[in-house]
Structures are given as C-alpha cells and as structure tokens.
N, CA, C and O atoms as a GROMACS GRO file, in nm:
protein
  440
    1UNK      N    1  -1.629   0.086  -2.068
    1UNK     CA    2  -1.554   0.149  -1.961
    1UNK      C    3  -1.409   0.165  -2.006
    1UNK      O    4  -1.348   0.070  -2.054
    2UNK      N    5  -1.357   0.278  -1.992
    2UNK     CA    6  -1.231   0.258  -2.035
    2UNK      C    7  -1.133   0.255  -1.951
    2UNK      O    8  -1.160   0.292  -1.837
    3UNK      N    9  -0.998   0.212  -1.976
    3UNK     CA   10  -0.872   0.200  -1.888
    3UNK      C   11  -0.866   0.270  -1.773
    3UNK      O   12  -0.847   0.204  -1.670
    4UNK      N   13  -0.882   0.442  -1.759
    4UNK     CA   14  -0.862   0.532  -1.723
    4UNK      C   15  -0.985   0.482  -1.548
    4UNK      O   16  -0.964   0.483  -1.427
    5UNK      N   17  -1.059   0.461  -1.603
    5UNK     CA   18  -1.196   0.438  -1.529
    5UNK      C   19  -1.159   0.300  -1.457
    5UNK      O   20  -1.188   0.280  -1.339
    6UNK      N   21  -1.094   0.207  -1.538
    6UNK     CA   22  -1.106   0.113  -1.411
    6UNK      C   23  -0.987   0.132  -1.303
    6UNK      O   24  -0.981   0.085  -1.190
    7UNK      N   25  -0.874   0.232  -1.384
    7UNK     CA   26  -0.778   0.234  -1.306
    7UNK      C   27  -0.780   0.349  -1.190
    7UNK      O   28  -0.674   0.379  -1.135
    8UNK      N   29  -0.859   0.390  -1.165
    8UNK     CA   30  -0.887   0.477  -1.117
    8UNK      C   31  -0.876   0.422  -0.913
    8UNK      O   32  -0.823   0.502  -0.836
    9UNK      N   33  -0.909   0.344  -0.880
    9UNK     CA   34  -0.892   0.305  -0.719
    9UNK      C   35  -0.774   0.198  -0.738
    9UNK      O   36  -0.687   0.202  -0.651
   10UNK      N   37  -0.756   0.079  -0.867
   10UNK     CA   38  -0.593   0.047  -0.844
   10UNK      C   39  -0.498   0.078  -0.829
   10UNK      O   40  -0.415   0.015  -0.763
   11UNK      N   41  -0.474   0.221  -0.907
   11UNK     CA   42  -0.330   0.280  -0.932
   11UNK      C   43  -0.296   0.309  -0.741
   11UNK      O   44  -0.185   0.268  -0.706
   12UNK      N   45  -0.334   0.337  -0.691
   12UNK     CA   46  -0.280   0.405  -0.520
   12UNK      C   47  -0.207   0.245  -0.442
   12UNK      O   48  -0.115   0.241  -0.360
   13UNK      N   49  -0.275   0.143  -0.495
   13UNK     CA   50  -0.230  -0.002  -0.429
   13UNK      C   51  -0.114  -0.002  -0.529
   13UNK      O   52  -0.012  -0.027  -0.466
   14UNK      N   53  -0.089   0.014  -0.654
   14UNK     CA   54   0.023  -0.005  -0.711
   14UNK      C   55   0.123   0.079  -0.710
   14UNK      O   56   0.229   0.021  -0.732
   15UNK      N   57   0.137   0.232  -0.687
   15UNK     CA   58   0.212   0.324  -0.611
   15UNK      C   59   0.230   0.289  -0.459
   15UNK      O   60   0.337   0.338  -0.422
   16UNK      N   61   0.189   0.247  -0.394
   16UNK     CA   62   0.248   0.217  -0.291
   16UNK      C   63   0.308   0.071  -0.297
   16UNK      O   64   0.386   0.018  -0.218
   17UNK      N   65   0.270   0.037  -0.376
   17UNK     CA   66   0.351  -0.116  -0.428
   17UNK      C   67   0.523  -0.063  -0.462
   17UNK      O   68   0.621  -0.105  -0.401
   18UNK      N   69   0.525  -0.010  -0.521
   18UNK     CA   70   0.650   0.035  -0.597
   18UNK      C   71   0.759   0.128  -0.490
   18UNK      O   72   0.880   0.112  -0.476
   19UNK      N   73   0.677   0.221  -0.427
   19UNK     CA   74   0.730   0.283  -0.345
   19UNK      C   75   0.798   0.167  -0.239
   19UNK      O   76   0.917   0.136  -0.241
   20UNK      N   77   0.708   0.118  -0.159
   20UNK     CA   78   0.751  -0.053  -0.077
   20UNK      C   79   0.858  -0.082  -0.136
   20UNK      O   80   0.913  -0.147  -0.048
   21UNK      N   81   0.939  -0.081  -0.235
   21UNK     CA   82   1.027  -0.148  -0.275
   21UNK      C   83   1.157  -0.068  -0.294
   21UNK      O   84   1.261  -0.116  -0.337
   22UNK      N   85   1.136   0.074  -0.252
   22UNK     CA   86   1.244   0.119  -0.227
   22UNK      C   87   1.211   0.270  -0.277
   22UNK      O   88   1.128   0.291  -0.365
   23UNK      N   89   1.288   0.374  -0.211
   23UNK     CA   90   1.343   0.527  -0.216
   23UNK      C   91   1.270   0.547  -0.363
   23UNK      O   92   1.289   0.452  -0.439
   24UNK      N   93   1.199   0.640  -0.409
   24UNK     CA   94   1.176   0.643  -0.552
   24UNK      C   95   1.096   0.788  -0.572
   24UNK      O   96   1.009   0.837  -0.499
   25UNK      N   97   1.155   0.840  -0.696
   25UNK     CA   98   1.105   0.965  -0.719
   25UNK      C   99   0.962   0.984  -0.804
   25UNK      O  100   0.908   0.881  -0.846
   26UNK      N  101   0.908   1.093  -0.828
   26UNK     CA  102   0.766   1.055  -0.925
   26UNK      C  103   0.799   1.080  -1.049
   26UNK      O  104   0.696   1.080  -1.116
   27UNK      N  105   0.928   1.110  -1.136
   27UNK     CA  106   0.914   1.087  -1.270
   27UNK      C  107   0.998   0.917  -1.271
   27UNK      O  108   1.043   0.880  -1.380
   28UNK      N  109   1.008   0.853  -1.186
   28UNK     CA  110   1.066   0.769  -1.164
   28UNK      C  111   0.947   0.607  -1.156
   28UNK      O  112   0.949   0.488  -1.188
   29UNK      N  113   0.850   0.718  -1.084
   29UNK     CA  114   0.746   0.617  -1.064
   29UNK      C  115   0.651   0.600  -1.159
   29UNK      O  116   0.565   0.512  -1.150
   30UNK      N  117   0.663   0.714  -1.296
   30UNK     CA  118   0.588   0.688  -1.362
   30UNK      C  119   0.664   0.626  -1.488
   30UNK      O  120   0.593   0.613  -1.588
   31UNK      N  121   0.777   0.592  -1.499
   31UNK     CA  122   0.867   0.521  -1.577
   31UNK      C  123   0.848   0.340  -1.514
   31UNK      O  124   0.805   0.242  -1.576
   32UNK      N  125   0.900   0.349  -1.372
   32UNK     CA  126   0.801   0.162  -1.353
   32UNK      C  127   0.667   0.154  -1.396
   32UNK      O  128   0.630   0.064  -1.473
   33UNK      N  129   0.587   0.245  -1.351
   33UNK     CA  130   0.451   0.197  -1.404
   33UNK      C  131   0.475   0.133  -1.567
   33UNK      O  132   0.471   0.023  -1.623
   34UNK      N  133   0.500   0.263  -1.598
   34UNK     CA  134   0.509   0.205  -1.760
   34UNK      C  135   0.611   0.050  -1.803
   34UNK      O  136   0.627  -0.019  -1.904
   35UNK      N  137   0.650   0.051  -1.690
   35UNK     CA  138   0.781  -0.074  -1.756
   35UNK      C  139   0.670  -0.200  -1.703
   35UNK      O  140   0.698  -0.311  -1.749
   36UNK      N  141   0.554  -0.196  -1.617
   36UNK     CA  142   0.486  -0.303  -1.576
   36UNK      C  143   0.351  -0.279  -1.658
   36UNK      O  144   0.243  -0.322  -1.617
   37UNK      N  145   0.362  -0.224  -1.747
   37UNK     CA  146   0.253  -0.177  -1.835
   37UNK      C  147   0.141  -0.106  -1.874
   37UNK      O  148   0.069  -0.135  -1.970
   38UNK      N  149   0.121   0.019  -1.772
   38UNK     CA  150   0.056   0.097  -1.745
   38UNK      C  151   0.128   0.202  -1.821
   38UNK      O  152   0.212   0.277  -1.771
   39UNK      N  153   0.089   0.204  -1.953
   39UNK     CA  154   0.110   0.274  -2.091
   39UNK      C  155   0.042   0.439  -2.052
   39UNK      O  156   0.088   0.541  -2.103
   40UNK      N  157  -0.080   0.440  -1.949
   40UNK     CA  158  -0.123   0.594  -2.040
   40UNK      C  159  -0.128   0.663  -1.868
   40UNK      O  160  -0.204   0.749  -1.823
   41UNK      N  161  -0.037   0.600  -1.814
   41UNK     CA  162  -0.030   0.694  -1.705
   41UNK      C  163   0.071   0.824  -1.668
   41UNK      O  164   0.182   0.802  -1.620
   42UNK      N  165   0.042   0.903  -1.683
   42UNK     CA  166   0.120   1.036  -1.660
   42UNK      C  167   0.170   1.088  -1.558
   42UNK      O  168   0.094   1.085  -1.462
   43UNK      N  169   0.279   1.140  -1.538
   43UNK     CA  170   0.312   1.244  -1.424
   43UNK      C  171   0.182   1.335  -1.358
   43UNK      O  172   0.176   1.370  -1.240
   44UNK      N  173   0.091   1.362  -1.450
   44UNK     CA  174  -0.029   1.483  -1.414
   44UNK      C  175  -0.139   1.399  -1.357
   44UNK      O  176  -0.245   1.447  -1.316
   45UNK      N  177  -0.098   1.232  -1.357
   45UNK     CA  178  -0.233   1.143  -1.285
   45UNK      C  179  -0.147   1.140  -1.138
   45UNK      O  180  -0.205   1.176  -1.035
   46UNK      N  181  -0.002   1.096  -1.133
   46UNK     CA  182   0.069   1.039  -1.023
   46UNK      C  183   0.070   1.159  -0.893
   46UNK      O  184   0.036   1.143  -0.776
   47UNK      N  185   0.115   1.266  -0.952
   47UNK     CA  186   0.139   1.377  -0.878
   47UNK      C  187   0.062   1.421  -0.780
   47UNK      O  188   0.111   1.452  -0.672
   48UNK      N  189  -0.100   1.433  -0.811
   48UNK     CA  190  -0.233   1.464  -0.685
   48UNK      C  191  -0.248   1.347  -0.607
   48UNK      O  192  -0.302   1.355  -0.496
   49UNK      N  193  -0.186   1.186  -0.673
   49UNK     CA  194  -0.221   1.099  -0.574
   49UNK      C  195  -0.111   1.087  -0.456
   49UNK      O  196  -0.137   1.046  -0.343
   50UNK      N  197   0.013   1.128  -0.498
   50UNK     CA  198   0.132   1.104  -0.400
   50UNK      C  199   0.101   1.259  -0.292
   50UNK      O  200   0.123   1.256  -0.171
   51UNK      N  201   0.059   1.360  -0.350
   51UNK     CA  202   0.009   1.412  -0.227
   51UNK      C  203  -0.110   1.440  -0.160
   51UNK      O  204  -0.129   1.528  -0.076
   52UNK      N  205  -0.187   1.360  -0.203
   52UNK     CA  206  -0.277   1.319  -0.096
   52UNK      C  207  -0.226   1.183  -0.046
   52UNK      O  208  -0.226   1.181   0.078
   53UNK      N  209  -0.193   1.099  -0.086
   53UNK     CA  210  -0.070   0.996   0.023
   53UNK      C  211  -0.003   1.065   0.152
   53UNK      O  212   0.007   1.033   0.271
   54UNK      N  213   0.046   1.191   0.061
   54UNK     CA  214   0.121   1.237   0.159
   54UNK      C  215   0.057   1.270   0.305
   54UNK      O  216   0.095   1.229   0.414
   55UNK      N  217  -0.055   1.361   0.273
   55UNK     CA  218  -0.163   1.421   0.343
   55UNK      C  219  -0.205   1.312   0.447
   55UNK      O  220  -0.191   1.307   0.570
   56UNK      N  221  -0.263   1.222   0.352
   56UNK     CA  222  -0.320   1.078   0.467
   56UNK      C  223  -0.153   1.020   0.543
   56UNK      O  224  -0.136   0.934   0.630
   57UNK      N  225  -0.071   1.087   0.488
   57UNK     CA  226   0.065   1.012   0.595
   57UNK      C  227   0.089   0.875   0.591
   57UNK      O  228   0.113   0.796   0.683
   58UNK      N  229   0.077   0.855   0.438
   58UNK     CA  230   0.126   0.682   0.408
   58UNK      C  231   0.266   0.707   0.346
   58UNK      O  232   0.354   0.620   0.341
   59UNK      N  233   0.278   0.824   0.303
   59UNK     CA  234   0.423   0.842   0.228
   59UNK      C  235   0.530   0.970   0.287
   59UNK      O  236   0.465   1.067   0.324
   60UNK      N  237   0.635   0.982   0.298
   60UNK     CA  238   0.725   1.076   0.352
   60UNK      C  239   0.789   1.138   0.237
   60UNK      O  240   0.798   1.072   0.133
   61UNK      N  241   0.834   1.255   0.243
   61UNK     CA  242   0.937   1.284   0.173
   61UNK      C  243   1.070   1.341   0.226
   61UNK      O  244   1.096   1.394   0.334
   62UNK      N  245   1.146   1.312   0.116
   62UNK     CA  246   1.266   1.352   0.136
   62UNK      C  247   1.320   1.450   0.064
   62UNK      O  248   1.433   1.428   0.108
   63UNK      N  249   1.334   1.533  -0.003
   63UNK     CA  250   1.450   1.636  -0.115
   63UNK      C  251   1.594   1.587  -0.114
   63UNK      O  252   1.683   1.577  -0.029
   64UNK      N  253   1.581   1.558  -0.255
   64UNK     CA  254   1.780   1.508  -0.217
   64UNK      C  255   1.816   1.555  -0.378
   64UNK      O  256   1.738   1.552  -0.474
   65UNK      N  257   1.966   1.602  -0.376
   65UNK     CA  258   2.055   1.648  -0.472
   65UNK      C  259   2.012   1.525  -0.608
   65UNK      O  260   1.990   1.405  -0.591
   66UNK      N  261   2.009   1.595  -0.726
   66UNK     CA  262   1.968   1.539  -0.868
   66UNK      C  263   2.123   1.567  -0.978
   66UNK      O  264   2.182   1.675  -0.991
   67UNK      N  265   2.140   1.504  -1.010
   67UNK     CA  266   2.316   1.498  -1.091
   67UNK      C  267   2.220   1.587  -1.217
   67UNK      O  268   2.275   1.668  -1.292
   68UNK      N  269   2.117   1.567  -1.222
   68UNK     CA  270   2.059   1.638  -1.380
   68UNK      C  271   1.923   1.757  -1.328
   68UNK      O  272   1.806   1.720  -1.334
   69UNK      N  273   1.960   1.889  -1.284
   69UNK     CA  274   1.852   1.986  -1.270
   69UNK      C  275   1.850   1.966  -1.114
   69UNK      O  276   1.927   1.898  -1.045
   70UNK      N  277   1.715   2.061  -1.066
   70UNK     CA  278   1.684   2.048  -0.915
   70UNK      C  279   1.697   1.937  -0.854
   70UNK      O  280   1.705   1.823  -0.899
   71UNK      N  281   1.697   1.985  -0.731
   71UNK     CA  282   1.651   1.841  -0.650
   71UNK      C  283   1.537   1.811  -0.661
   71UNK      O  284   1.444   1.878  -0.705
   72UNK      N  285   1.539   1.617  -0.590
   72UNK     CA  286   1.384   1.581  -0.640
   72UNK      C  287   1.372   1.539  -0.491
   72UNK      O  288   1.451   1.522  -0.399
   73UNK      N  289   1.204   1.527  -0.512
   73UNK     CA  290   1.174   1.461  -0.424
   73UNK      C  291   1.141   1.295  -0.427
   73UNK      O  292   1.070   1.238  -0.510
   74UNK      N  293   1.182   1.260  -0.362
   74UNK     CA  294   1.166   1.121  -0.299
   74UNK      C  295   1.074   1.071  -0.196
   74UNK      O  296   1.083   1.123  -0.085
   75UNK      N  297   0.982   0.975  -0.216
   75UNK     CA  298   0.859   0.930  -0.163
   75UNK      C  299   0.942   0.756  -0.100
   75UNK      O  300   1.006   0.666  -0.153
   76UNK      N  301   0.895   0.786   0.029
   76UNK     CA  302   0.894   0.650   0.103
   76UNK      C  303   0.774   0.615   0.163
   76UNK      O  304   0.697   0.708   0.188
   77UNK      N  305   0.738   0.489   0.196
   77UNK     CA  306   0.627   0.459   0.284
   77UNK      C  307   0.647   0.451   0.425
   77UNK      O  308   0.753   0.414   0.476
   78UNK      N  309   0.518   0.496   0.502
   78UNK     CA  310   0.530   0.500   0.615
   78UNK      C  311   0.492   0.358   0.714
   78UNK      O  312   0.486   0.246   0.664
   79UNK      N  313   0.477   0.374   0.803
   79UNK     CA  314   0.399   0.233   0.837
   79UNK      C  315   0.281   0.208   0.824
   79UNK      O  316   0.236   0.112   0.763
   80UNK      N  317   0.211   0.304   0.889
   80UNK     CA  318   0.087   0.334   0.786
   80UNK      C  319   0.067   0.326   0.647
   80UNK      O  320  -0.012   0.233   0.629
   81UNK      N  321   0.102   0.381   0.532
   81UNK     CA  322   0.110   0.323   0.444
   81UNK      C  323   0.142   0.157   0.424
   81UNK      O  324   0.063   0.082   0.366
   82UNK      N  325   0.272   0.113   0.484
   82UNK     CA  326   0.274  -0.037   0.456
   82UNK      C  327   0.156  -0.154   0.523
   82UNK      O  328   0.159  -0.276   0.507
   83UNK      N  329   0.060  -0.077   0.599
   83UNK     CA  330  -0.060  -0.119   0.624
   83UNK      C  331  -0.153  -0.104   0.509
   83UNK      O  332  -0.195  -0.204   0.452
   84UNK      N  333  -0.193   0.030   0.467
   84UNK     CA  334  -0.252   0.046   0.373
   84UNK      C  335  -0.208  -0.035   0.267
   84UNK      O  336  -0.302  -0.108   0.235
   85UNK      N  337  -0.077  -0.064   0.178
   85UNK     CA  338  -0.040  -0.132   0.123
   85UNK      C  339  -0.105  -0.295   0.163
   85UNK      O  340  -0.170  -0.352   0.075
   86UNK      N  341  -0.087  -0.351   0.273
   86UNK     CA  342  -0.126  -0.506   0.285
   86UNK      C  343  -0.287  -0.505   0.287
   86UNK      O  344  -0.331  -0.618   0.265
   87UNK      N  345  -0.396  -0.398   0.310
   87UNK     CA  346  -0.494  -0.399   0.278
   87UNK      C  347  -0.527  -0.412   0.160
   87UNK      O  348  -0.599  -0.505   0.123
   88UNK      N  349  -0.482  -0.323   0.083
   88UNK     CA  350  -0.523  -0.312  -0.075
   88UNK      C  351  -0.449  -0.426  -0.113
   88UNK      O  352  -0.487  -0.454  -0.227
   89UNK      N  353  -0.352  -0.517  -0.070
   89UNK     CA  354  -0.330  -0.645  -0.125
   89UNK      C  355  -0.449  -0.743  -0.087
   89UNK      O  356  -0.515  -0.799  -0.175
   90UNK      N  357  -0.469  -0.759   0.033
   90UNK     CA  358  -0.613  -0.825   0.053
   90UNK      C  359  -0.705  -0.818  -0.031
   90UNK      O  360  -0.759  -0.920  -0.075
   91UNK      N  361  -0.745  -0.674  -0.075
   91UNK     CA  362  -0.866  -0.662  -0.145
   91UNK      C  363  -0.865  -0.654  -0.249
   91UNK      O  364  -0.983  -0.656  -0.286
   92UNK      N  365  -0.791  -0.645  -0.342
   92UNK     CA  366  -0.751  -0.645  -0.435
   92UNK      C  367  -0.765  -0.858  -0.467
   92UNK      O  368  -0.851  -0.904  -0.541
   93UNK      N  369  -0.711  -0.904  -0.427
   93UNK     CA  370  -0.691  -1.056  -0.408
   93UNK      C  371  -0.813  -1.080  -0.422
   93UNK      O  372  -0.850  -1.136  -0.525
   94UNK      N  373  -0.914  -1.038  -0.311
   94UNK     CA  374  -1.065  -1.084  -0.268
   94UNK      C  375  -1.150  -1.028  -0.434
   94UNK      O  376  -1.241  -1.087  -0.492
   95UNK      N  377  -1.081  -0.900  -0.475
   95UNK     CA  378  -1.211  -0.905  -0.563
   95UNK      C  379  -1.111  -0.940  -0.712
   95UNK      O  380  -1.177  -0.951  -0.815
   96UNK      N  381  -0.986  -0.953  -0.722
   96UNK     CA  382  -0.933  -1.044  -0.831
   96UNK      C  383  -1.003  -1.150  -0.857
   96UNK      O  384  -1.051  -1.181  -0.965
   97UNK      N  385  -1.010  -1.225  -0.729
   97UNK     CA  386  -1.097  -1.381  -0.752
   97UNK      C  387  -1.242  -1.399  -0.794
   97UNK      O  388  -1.290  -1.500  -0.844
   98UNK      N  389  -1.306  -1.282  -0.766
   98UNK     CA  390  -1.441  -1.225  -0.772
   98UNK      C  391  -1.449  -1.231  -0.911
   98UNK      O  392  -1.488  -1.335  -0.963
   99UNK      N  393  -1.415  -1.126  -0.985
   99UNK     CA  394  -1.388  -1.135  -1.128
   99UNK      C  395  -1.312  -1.249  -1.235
   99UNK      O  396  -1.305  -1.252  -1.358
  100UNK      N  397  -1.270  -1.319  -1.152
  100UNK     CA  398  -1.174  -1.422  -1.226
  100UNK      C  399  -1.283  -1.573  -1.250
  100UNK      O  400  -1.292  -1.661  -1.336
  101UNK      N  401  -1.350  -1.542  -1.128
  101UNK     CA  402  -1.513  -1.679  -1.123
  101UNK      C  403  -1.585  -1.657  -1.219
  101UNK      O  404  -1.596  -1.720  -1.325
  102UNK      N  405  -1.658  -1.527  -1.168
  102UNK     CA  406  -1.705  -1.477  -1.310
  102UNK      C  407  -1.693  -1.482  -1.458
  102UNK      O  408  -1.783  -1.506  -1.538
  103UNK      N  409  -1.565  -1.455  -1.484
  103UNK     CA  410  -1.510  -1.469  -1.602
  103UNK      C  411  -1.524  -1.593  -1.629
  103UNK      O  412  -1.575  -1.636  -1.733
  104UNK      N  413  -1.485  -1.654  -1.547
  104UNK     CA  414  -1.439  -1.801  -1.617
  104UNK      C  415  -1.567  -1.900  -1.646
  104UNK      O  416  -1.583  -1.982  -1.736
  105UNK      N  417  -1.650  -1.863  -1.537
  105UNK     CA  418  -1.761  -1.937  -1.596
  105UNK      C  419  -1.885  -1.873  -1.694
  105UNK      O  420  -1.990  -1.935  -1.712
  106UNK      N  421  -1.849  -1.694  -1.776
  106UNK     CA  422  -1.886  -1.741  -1.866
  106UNK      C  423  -1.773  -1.755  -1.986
  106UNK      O  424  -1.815  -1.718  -2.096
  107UNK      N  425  -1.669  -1.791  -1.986
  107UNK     CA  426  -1.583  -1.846  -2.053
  107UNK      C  427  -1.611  -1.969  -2.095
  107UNK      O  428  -1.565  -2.015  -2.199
  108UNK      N  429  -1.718  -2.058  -1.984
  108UNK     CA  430  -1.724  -2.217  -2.030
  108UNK      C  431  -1.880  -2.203  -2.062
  108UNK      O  432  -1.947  -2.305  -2.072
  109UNK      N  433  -1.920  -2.118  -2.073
  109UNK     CA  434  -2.074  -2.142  -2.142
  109UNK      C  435  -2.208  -2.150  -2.017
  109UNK      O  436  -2.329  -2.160  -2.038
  110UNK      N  437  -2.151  -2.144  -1.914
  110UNK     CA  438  -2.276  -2.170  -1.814
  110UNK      C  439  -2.321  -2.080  -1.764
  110UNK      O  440  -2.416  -2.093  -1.687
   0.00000   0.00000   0.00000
C-alpha cells in the first residue's frame, strides 16, 4: 500500500488540524504539512480537499492583499468544522490504538 493510499482519509483531519490553529493560506498549508512531514503532498492534492471543505461548510474564506502577486485566499474553520475536527480526533485516537495493539503484539511474537 503506498503513502498516497493510506493518506488518503487522514490528510482532511490534519488540514483542519492546521487550519484550527490559525488564518492560513493553501500554499501555506502545504509548506506545514511538509514541515510535519508529509513530504509528497502537493498543492494539486490540498486544493479539491479545501473546496469541498468549503462546500460541506467546515471552512470559510477570506481574500486578503499578498505583499508578493494576487491576493490569496485564506481558509478558517467554521464551527462545524471544529466539530468535524474533534471527531476525526476521536477516531483517529480509536483506530491509532487499534493498530498500535496490533502491532505490538506481533512485535512480541504472539
């Protein structure tokens, strides 16, 4: 299975992770990803998910003045979203531990 494939239903809990933490643009958001180590994620993966965010109304935008080229847009969460956000922390948690049992016991041979 590769990267691409498992990341495929995490990345939306971790964009709205990032967003949660403040005002942030999408070549912006794909520069944290990468600084938290999500090496092969692109602007051309981020872009269809922030607007369908948008669509489902977990994220807002804003347009605001750029010191370098157009204006950008800026993605905030909604409340909805910061729901969605504490779900996908739940579940995410629930099946972290899921996989982490697993692992570990066959890590010890049983």
């Amino acid at each position: 299975m590769s990267n691409t494939q498992m990341l495929k239903g995490i990345l939306d809990g971790c964009l709205l992770a990032i967003i949660n933490e403040g005002e942030v643009y999408g070549y912006e958001l794909a520069e944290k990803l990468e600084s938290y180590g999500f090496q092969q994620t692109s602007e051309g993966t981020i872009y269809p998910l922030l607007i369908r965010m948008q669509k489902e109304e977990l994220v807002t935008t804003t347009l605001k003045k750029s010191t370098a080229g157009p204006r950008r847009k800026y993605y905030s969460l909604t409340r909805k979203g910061e729901e969605e956000l504490q779900a996908f922390i739940e579940r995410w948690n629930q099946l972290s531990r899921s996989v982490d049992h697993i692992l570990q016991k066959r890590g010890s041979g049983k």
